[in-house]
C-alpha positions in Angstrom: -108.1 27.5 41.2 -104.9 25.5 40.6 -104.4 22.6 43.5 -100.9 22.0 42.4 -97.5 22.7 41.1 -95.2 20.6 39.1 -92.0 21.4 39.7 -88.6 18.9 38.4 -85.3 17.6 40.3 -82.4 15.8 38.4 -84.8 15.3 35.3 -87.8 13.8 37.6 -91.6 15.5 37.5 -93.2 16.0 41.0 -96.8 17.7 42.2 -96.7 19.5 45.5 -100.4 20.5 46.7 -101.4 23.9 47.2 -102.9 25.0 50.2 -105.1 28.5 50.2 -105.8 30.6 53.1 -109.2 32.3 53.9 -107.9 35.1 51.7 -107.0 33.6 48.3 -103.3 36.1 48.2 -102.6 33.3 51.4 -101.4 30.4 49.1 -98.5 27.8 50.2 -96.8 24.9 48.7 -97.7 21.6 50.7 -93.9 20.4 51.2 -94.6 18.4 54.3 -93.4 15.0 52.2 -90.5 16.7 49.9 -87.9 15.4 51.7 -89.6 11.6 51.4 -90.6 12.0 47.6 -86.9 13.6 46.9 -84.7 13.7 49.7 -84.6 17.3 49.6 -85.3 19.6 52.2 -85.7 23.3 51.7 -83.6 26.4 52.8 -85.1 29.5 54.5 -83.1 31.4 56.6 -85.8 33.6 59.4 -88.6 31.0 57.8 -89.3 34.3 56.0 -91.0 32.2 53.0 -92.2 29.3 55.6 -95.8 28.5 57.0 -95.6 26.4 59.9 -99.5 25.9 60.8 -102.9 26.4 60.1 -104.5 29.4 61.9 -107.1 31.0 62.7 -106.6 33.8 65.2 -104.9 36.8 63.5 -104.5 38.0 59.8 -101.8 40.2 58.4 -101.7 42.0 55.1 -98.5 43.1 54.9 -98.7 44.6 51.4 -102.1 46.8 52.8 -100.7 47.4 56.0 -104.2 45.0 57.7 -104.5 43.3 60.7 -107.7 41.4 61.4 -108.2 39.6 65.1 -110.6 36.4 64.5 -112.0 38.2 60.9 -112.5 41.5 63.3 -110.2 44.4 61.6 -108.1 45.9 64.9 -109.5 49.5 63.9 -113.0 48.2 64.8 -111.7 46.3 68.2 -109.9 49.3 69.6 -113.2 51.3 69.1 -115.8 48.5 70.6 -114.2 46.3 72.7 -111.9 46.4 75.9 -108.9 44.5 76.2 -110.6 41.7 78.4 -113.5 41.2 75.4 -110.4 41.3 73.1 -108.8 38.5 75.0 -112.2 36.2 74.9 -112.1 36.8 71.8 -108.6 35.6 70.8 -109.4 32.8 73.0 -112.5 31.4 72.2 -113.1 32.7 68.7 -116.0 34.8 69.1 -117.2 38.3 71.2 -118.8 37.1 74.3 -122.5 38.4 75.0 -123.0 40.0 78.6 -123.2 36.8 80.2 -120.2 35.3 78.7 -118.0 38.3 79.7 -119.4 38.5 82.8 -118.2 35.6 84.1 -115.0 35.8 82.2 -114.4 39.2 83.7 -115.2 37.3 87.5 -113.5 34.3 87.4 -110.6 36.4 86.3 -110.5 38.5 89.9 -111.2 35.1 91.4 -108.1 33.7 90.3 -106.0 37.1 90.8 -103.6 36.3 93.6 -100.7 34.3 93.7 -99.4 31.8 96.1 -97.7 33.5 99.1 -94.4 31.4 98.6 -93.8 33.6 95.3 -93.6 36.5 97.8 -90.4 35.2 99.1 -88.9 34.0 96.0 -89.0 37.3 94.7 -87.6 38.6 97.8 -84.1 36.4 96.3 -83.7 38.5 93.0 -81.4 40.6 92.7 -82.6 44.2 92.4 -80.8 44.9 89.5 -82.0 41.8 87.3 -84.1 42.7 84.4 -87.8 43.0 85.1 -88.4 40.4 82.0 -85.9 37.6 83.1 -88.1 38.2 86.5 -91.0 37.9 85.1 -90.0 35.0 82.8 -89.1 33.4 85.7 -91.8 33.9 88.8 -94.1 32.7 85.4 -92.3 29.4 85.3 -92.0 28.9 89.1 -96.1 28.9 89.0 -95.5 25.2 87.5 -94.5 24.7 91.0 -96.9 25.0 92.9 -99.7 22.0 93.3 -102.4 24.3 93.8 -101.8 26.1 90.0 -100.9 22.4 88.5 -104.0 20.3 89.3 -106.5 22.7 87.5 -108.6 22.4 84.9 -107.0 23.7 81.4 -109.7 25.9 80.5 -108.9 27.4 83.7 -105.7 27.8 83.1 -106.2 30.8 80.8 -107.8 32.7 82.9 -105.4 32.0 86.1 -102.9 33.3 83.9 -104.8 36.4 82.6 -105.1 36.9 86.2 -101.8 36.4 87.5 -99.6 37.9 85.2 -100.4 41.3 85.7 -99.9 40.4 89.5 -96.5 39.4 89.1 -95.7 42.0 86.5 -96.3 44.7 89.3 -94.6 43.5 91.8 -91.6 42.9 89.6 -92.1 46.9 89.1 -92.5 47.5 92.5 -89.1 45.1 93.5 -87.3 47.2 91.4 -88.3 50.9 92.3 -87.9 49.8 96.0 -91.8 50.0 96.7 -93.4 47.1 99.1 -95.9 44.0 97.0 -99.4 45.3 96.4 -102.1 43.0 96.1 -104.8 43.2 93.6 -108.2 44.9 93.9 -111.7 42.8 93.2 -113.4 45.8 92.9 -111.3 47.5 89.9 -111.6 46.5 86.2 -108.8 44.5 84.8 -106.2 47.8 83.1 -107.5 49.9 86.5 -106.3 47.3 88.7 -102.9 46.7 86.9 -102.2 50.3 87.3 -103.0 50.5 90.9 -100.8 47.4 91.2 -97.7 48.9 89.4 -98.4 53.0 91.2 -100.4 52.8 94.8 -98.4 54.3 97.6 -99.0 52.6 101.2 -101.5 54.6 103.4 -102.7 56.6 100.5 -105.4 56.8 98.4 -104.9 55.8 94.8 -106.8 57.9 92.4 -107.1 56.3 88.5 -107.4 57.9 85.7 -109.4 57.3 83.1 -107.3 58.7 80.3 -104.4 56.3 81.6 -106.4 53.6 81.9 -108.1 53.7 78.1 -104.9 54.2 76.8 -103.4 51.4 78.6 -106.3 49.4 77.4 -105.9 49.9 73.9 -102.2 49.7 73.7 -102.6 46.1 74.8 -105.1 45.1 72.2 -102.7 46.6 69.7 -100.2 44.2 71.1 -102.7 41.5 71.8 -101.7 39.4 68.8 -99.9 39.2 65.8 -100.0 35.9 63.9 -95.9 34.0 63.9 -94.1 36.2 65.6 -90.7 34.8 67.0 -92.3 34.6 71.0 -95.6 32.9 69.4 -93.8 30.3 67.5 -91.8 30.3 70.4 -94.4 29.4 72.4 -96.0 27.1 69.9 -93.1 24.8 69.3 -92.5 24.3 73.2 -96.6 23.4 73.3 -95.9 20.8 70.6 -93.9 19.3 72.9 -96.4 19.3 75.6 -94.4 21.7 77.5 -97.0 22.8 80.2 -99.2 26.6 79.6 -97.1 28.4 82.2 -93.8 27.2 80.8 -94.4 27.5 77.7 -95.6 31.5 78.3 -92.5 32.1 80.6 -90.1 30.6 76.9 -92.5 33.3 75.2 -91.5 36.0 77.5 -87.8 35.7 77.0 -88.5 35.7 73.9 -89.9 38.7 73.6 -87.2 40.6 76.0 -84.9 40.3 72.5 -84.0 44.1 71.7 -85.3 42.9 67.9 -88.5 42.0 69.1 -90.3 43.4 71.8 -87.3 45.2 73.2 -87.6 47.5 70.0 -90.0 50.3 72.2 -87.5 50.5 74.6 -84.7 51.2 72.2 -86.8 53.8 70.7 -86.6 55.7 73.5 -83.0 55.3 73.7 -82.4 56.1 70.6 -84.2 59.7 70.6 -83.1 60.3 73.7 -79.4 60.1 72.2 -81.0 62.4 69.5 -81.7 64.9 72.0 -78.6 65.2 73.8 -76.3 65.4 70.9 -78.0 68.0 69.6 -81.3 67.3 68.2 -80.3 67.8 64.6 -82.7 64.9 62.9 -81.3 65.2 59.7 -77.7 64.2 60.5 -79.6 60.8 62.1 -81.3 60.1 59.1 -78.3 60.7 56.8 -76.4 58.4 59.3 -79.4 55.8 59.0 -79.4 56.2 55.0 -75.7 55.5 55.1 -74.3 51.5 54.8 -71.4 52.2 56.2 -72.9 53.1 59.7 -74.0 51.0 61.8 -77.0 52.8 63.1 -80.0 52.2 62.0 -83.3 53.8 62.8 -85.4 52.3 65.4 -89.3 51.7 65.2 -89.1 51.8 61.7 -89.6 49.4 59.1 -91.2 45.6 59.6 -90.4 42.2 58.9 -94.3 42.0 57.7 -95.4 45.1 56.9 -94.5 47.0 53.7 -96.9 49.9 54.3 -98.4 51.4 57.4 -98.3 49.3 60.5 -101.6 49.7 60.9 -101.3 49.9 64.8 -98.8 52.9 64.6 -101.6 54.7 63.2 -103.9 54.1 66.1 -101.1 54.7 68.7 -99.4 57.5 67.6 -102.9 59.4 68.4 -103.0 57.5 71.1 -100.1 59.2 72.0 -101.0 62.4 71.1 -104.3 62.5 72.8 -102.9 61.5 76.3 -99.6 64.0 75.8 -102.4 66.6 75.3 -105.3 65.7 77.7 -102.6 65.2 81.2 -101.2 68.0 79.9 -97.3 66.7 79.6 -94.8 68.2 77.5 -92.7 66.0 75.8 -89.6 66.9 73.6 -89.3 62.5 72.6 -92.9 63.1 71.6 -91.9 66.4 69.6 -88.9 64.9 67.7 -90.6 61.5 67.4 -93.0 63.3 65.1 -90.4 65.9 63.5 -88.7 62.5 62.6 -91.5 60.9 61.2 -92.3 63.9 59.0 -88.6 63.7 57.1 -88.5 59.9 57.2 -91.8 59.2 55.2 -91.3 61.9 53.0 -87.4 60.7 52.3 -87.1 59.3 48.8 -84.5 56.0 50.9 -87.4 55.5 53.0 -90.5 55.4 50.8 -88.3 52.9 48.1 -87.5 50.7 51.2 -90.9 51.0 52.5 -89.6 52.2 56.3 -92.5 53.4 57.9 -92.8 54.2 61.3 -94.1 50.7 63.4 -96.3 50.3 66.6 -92.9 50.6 68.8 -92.4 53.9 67.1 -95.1 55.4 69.5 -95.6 52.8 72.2 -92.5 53.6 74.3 -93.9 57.5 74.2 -97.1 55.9 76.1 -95.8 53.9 78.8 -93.4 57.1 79.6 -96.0 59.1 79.5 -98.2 56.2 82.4 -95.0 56.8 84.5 -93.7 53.4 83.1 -89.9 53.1 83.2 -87.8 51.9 79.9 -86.8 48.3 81.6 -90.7 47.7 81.8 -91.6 49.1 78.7 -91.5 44.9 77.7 -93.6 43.6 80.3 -96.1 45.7 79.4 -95.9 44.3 75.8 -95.5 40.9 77.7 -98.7 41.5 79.5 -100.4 42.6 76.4 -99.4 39.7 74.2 -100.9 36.9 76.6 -104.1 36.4 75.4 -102.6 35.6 71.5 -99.9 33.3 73.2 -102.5 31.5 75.1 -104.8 31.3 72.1 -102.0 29.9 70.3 -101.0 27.3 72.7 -104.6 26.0 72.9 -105.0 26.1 68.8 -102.2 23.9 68.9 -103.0 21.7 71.6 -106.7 21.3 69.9 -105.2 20.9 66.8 -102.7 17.9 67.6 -99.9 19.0 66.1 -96.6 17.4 65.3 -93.1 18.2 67.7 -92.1 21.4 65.6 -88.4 20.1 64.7 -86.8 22.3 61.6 -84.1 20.6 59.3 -81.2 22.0 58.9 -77.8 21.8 56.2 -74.8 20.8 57.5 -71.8 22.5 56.2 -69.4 21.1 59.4 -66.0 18.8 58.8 -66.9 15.2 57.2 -66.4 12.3 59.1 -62.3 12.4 60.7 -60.5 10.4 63.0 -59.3 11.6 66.4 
């Protein structure tokens, strides 16, 4: 196995080490000293050919369309393991035993309430704010409060576990004109979040198990997803030993980008607009194949993957089974997969390798929970926790350097006022 590469600049020999992955395909060149050894830096727009740590969480294959969470292929987790076990594992490395996941799973509703002062500082936003810029928000204000700053850090994960989904609903709640709901101790964790988000006052909320397993799973399959822009995001604000809860709240907005985790809601959009002009697919497609136009096909395609996402497999009969077990008829879900069909079988698409991604068929879901489009990310938000928390703390345990990229300046020279 070769440990370096020569490479030459301006006539001079240098030997960069290589660094392998777990996988031996996961190969980088060691340039942490180039700019010392040469005084050259490099260039990569998006990092798209940059590693910027050592990690252990998640695994992507982008070429074999595989995602593995701590070694554990996601097919496998969405079968075994709920989202709570999922986010003990992200977390800590390893499944927990009954024990272990009992006392996760308690200290969790022990911590799931939120200090009553929130109450009225939600009361000040306006109603027509976007849930995420709330949510990014009431997550920072927690830094705020002494009784959330003074505890222990392993604590800290699971106070956020617990508290997001609490501020998540009543962010729903503000904007659909509903009173706060507080959660129930008695409910497991996806249960209680939809009784948060859907109870009516003096009636009896009902849960349904199809809802809730779907919810479930759609959160592993968002769970985590190694250096996403909202992880590094989060990462980089760690490095500077930005606190846990602001560090999540700079992840959140991160995620609200329409390229990122907005993507599910503009899916929706998009075949909505399908729908009412007409529903012809194939005028869409041409207009997607076309450079000239501007519109592009959303929820397909990915910065990673150059196969199938392998989480639009699993949600797409996700979707399906929940369209067909409550019964709904869905014309999105109808044209989502009519558009599917023509896309993958499309000569443009299978040489660009656009195949349909997990925000293809996650929108679908959370309309079919009762979930409006503005929410659609705070349910990715909520889903993504666990892998931005593990991510904080890998960092944190790891020591690692103030993230601060280079850059090439192209700007006026030195002038004279």
């Amino acid at each position: 196995m070769c440990k370096i590469v020569n490479f030459d600049i301006n006539g001079c020999n240098y030997k960069l080490p290589i660094v392998y992955g777990t996988f031996f395909e996961e190969k980088a060149i060691n340039i942490s000293k180039l700019r010392e050894n040469t005084g050259f830096i490099t260039f990569d727009p998006g990092f798209k050919n940059t590693g910027i740590v050592k990690s252990s969480i998640s695994f992507i294959d982008g070429e074999k369309g595989i995602l593995l969470y701590r070694g554990y292929p996601v097919e496998q987790i969405i079968k075994k393991c709920s989202f709570i076990e999922t986010s003990y594992l992200l977390l800590n490395g390893e499944l927990p035993n009954t024990e272990q996941l009992n006392f996760f799973s308690e200290k969790i509703k022990e911590f799931n309430s939120i200090n009553h002062k929130i109450y009225q500082i939600l009361d000040k936003f306006p109603v027509f704010y976007h849930p995420m810029g709330i949510l990014s928000s009431l997550t920072c204000i927690l830094t705020a409060f002494t009784d959330y700053i003074n505890i222990k850090e392993e604590d800290m994960f699971l106070h956020l576990l617990a508290k997001l989904p609490v501020l998540a609903a009543l962010t729903y709640r503000k904007k659909v004109g509903l009173p706060p709901s507080y959660a129930d101790k008695d409910l497991y964790y996806t249960s209680n979040l939809l009784k948060m988000f859907f109870s009516i006052p003096k009636k009896c909320y009902q849960i349904n198990p199809i809802i809730t397993d779907a919810l479930d799973k759609l959160l592993i399959l968002h769970a985590d997803h190694e250096q996403n822009c909202s992880t590094t995001t989060v990462r980089l604000l760690g490095s500077a030993y930005v606190g846990l809860f602001s560090s999540i709240s700079s992840g959140i907005s991160a995620l609200w980008g329409r390229l990122h985790g907005g993507a599910n809601q503009a899916v929706i959009e998009m075949l909505e607009n399908i729908i009412k002009s007409g529903g012809n697919i194939n005028k869409w497609v041409d207009k997607a194949k076309d450079k000239k136009d501007p519109f592009r096909l959303m929820g397909f395609g990915h910065r990673i993957y150059k196969n199938f996402d392998p989480r639009a497999k699993i949600v797409k009969k996700i979707a399906e089974k929940i369209i067909c077990e409550l019964g709904i008829h869905d014309p999105i879900l109808e044209l989502a997969k009519k558009l599917e069909k023509i896309a993958i079988q499309d000569p443009y698409f299978i040489e660009k390798k656009l195949y349909p991604n997990i925000d293809f068929y996650s929108g679908i879901i959370y309309q079919a929970i009762g979930i409006p489009k503005d929410m659609f990310t705070v349910m990715f938000a909520l889903g993504r926790l666990p892998g931005w928390m593990a991510h904080w703390k890998e960092m944190r345990l790891n020591q690692e350097p103030i993230g601060r990229p280079r850059q090439i300046y192209i700007g006026y020279k030195k002038r004279n006022i």
